[in-house]
C-alpha atoms as an extended CHARMM CRD file, in Angstrom:
* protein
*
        92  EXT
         1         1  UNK       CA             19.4770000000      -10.4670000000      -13.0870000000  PROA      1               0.0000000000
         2         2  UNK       CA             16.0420000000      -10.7420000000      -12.9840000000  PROA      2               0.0000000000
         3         3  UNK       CA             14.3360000000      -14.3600000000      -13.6080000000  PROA      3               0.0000000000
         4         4  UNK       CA             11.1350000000      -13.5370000000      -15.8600000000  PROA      4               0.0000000000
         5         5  UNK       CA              9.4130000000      -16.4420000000      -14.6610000000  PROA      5               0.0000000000
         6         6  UNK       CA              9.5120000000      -15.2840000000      -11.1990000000  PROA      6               0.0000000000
         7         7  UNK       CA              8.8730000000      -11.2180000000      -12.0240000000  PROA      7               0.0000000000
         8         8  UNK       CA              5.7550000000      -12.8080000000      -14.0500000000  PROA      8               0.0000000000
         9         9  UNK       CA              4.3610000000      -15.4200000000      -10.9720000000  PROA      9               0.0000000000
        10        10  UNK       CA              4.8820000000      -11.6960000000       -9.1750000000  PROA      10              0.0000000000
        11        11  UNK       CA              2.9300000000       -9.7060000000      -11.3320000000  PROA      11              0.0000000000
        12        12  UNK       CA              0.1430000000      -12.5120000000      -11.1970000000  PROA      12              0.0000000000
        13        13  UNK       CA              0.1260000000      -12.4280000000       -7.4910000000  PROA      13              0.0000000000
        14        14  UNK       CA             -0.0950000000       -8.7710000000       -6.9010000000  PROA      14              0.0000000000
        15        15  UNK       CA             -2.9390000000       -8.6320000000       -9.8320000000  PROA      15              0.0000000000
        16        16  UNK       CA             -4.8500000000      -11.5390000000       -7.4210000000  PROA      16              0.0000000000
        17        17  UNK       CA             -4.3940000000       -9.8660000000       -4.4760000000  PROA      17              0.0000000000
        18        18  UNK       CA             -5.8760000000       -6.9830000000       -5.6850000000  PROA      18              0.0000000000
        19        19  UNK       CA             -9.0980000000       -8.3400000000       -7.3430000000  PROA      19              0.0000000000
        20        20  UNK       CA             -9.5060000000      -10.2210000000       -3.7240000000  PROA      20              0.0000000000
        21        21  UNK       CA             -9.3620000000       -7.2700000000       -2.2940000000  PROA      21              0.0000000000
        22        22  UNK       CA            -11.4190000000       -5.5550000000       -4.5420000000  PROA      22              0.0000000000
        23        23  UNK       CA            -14.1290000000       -8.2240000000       -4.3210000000  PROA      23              0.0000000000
        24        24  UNK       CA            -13.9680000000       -7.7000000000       -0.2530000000  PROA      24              0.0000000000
        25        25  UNK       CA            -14.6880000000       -3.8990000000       -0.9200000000  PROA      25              0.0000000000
        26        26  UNK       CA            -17.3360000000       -4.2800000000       -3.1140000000  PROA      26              0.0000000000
        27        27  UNK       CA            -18.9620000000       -7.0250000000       -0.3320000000  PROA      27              0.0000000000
        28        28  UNK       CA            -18.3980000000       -4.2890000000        2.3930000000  PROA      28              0.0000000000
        29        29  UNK       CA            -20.4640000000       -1.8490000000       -0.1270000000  PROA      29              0.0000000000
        30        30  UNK       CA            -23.0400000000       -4.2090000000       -0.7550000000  PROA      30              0.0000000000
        31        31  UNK       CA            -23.9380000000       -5.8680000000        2.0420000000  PROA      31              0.0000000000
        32        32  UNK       CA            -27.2040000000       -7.8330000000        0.7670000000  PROA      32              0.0000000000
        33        33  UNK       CA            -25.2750000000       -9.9370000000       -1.5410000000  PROA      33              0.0000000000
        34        34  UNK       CA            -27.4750000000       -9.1090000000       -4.5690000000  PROA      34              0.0000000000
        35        35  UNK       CA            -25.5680000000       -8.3810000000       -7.9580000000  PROA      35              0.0000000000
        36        36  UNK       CA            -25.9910000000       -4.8660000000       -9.5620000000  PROA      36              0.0000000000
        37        37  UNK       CA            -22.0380000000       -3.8500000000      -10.6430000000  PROA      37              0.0000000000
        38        38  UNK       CA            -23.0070000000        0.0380000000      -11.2880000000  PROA      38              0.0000000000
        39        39  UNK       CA            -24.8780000000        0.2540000000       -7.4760000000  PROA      39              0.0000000000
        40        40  UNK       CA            -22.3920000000       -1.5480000000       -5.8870000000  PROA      40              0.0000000000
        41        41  UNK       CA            -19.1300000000        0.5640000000       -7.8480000000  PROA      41              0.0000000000
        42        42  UNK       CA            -21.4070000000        3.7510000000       -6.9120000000  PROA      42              0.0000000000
        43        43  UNK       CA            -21.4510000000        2.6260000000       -3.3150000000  PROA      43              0.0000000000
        44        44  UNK       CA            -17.8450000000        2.1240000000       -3.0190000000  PROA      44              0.0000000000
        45        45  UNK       CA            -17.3660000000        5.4090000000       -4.5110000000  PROA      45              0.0000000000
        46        46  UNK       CA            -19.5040000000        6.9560000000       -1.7700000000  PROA      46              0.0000000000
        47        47  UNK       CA            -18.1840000000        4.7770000000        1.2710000000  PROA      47              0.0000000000
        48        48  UNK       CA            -14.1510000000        4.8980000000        0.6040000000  PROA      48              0.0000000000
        49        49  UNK       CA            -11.5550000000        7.2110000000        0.3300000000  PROA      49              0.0000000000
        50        50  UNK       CA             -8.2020000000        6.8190000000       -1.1670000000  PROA      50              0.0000000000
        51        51  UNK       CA             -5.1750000000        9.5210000000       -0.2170000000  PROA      51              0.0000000000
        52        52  UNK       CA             -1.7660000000        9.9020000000        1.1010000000  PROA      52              0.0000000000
        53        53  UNK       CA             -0.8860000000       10.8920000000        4.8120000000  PROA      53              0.0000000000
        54        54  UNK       CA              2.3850000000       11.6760000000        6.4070000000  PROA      54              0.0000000000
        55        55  UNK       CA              2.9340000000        9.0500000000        9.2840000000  PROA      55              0.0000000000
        56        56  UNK       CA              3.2660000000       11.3210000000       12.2000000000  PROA      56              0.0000000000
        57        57  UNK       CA              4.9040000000       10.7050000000       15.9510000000  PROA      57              0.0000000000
        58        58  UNK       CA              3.5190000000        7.6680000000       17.8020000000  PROA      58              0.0000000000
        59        59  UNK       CA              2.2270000000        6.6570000000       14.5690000000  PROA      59              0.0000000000
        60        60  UNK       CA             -0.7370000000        8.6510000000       14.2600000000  PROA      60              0.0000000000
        61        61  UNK       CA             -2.0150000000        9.3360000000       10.5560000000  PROA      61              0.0000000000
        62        62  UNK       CA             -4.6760000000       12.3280000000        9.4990000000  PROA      62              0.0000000000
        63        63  UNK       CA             -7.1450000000       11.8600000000        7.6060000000  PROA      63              0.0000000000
        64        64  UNK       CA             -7.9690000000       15.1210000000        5.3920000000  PROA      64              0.0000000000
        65        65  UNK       CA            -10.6990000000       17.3460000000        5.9850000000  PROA      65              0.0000000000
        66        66  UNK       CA            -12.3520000000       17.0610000000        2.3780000000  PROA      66              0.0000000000
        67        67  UNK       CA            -12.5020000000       12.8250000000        3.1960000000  PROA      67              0.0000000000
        68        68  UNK       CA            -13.7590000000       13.3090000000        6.4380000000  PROA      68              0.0000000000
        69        69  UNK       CA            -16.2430000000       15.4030000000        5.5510000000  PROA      69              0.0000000000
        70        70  UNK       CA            -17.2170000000       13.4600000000        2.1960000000  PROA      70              0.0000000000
        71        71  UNK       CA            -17.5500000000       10.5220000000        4.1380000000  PROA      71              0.0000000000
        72        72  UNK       CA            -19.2550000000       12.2850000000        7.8270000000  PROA      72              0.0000000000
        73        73  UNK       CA            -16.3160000000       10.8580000000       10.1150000000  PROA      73              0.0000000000
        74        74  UNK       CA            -16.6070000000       12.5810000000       12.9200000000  PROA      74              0.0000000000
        75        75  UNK       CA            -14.2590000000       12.4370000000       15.5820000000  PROA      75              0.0000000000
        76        76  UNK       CA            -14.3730000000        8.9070000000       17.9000000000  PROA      76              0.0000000000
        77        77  UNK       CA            -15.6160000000        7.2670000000       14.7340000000  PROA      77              0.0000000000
        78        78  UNK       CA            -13.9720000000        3.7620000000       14.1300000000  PROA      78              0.0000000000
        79        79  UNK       CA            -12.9940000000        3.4790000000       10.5200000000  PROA      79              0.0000000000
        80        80  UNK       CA            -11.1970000000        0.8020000000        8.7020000000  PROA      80              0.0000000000
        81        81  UNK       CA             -7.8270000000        1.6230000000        6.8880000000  PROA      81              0.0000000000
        82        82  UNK       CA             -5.6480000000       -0.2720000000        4.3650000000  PROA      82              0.0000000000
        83        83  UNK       CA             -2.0700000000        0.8180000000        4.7810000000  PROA      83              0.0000000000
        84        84  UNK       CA              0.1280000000        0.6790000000        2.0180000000  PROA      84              0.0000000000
        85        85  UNK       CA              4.2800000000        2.1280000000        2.0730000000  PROA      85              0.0000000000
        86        86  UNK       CA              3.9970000000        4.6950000000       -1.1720000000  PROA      86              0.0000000000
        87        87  UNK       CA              7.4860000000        6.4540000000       -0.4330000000  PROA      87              0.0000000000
        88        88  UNK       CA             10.5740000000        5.8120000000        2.1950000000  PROA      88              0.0000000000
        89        89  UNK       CA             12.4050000000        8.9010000000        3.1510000000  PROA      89              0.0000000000
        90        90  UNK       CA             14.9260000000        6.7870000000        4.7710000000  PROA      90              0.0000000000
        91        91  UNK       CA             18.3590000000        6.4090000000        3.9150000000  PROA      91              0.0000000000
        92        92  UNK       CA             18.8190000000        2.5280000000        5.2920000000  PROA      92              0.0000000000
């Protein structure tokens, strides 16, 4: 059985972790440091993209067409990604 206590200091964790990484986003989008919450959330919109991808041999993941293009990644581009298990097909 579950102890509430711990499922709660979970929940809290997993909310901070979040907001942190939230916060590092919206630095990454803003850049200057100055404080305007619509420009920077605008500017986030514009510079990230958030979809699934198959993990394919050696690793390799695709990014779609309508994100690349959306965000002008071009092939040879260096882009930072945030990886995050959605689904195990395994049967372990």
């Amino acid at each position: 059985m579950f102890d509430p206590e711990q499922v709660t200091d979970a929940s809290e964790e997993v909310v901070d972790r979040q907001r942190k990484l939230f916060e590092q986003w919206m630095s990454m989008a803003n850049p200057t440091g100055t404080s305007d919450s619509l420009t920077d959330l605008g500017a986030l919109c514009t510079t990230t993209a958030t979809f699934k991808s198959r993990v394919q041999s050696g690793g390799r993941l695709s990014i779609p067409d309508a994100e690349r293009e959306a965000l002008d990644i071009e092939e040879g581009d260096i882009v930072q990604t945030i990886v995050v298990p959605v689904n195990r097909n395994r049967d372990d």
